[in-house]
Structures are given as structure tokens and as C-alpha cells.
N, C-alpha and C positions, 0 to 999 in steps of 0.2 A: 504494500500500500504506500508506504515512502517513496520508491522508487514512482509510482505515479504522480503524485503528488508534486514530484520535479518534474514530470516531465508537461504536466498541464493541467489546465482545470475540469473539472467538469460541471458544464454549466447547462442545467439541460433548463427551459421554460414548457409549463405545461397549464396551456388556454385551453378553454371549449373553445372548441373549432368544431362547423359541418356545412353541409350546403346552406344553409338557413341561417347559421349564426356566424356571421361572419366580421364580426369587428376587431378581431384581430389583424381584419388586412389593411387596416388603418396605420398601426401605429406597432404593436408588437412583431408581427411577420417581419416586415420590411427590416428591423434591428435586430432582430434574431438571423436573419440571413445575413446583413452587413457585417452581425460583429462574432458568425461561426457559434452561433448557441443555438444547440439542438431543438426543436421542439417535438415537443411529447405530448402534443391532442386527445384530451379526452371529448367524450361526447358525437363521434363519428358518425352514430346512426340516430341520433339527436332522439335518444329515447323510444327507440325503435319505428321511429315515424318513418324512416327511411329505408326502412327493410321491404316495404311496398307490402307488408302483411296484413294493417289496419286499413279499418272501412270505418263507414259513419254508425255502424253498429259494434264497435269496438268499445266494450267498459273498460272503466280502470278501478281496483277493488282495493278496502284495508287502506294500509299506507302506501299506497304508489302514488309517487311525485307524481304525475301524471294530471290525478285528479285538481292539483293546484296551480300546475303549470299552464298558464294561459294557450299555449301552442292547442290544447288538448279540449280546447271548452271552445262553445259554437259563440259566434259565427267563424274563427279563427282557422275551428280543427279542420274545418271542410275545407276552409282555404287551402291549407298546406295538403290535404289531403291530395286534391287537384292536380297540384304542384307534383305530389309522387308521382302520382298518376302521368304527368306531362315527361317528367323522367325518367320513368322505365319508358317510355316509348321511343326517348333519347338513347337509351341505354339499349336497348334492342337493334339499335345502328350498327351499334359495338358486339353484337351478338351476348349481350349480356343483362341482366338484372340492376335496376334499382340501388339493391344493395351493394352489387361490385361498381356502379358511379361514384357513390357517393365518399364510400373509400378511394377509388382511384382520383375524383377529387383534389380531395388532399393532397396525400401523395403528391399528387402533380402542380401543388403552390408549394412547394420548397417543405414540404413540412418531415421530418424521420420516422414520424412512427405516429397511426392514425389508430388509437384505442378505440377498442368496443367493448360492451359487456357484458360478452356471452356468458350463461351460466350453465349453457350443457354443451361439451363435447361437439354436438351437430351444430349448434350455432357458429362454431368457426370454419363450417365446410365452405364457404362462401370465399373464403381466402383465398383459395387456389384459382378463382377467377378475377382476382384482383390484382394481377401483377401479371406483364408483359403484352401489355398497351398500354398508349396514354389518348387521354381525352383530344388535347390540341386547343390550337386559339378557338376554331372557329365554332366545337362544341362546348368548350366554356362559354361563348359569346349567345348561346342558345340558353346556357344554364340559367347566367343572368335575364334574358330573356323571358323565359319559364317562371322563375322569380316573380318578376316584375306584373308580369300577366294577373297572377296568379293569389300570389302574396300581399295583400291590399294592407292588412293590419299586420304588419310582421314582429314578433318578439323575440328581442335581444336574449344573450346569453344568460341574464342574470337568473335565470330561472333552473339554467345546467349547474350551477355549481351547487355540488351537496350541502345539506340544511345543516346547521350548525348544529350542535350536541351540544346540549345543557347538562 
């Protein structure tokens, strides 16, 4: 551990970052790429809105952040809903899912590692269709597009980061 310690730091930064929440590309990205500080993205599949598995008959039960995160309550969730909906059809360009844009995404704005939080085994099968393509200017230029369309009332990330513990 010494011997690293000489030889550099490790500085890694770790934003919510996903197709949706993107205020990071304001002000963090950009200095994280200038000054070589890794990022480490949570939030990928923005609460699994981006998995293209939710419909407008999707609950959320108990304690699932969900129920309090505005993304999730109407008029909002249809919104975003739409939005999936307009990206898997984006995503079937690429001969792929929803869920492999939204990770390849990332990825493809300078970021190291685009967390998600699978809790069983099958949920990371999706992986293997996340790597070796890239989206390109002029399918980003459609993502925003999609966005914009689509996304009328959009909510910032403050809703991704986990609830404090008392």
C-alpha cells in the first residue's frame, strides 16, 4: 500500500449519473476528465426506469424510494415512461435493449464504471451486450432529442442519492 501511495492518488468521484439525470455534464464530468479523476456512476438504470420493464401499471411497495421519488408519481412517470419507450426503439438501431443504451451511454461520456443495482445474479446478464459499440454523435443527438420531446417536467438527481440514516 506504500509503494502506491508514491506512486499516485486515487481519486475516484462518484455522481448519479443516467440518461435523465444528467447535471453532472455541467460542471463535474468536464473536471473529472480534465484533471484524470475517475468516475464511478451510480444510478445507471435511474431506478430501474431504464430497464424498459415498467408500465403505467407498475407499483412500488413498503419502503421503495420509488414511491417518493417524483420520477415515479403521474403526470411525471408517464412522461419518462414515453421516453423509455422512444429508446428502446433507438436502441433496436443498435440491435439492442433499453437497458444496454443506457449503460452504453455513459460509458461513452468519458465516465469508468456505470453502477447498477442488481440484486440477483440474472440482472447483470445484460452486460454482455453493453460493450463493443458505441452510441456516436448522431445517436446521442437523438437521445437528447427523445429527452426533450418527451420529458416536459424533468427531475434532477437529488432524489438518487440515498436517504440519510438517523
Amino acid at each position: 500500500m506504500q509503494q502506491f501511495s508514491r506512486e499516485g492518488l486515487l481519486c475516484p468521484c462518484q455522481p448519479p449519473y443516467n440518461i435523465f439525470e444528467r447535471e453532472i455534464e455541467k460542471d463535474i464530468l468536464p473536471y473529472c476528465s480534465e484533471h484524470n479523476i475517475g468516475l464511478l456512476t451510480y444510478g445507471a438504470l435511474c431506478r430501474g426506469l431504464l430497464t424498459g420493464k415498467m408500465s403505467p401499471q407498475t407499483t412500488f411497495e413498503g419502503d421503495d424510494l420509488r414511491k417518493v421519488d417524483p420520477k415515479f408519481q403521474e403526470p411525471r412517470f408517464s412522461q419518462y415512461l414515453r421516453a423509455v419507450e422512444a429508446l428502446q426503439g433507438l436502441a433496436r438501431k443498435f440491435d439492442r435493449e433499453a437497458i444496454h443504451l443506457a449503460v452504453r451511454f455513459i460509458l461513452d461520456k468519458d465516465v469508468n464504471i456505470a453502477l447498477w443495482g442488481g440484486r440477483q445474479p440474472e440482472q447483470m446478464q445484460p452486460l454482455d451486450q453493453v460493450f463493443g459499440w458505441e452510441l456516436g454523435d448522431k445517436a446521442m443527438q437523438e437521445i437528447d432529442q427523445i429527452l426533450k420531446e418527451n420529458v416536459t417536467e424533468p427531475v434532477g438527481p437529488e432524489f438518487m442519492a440515498p436517504p440519510s440514516r438517523e
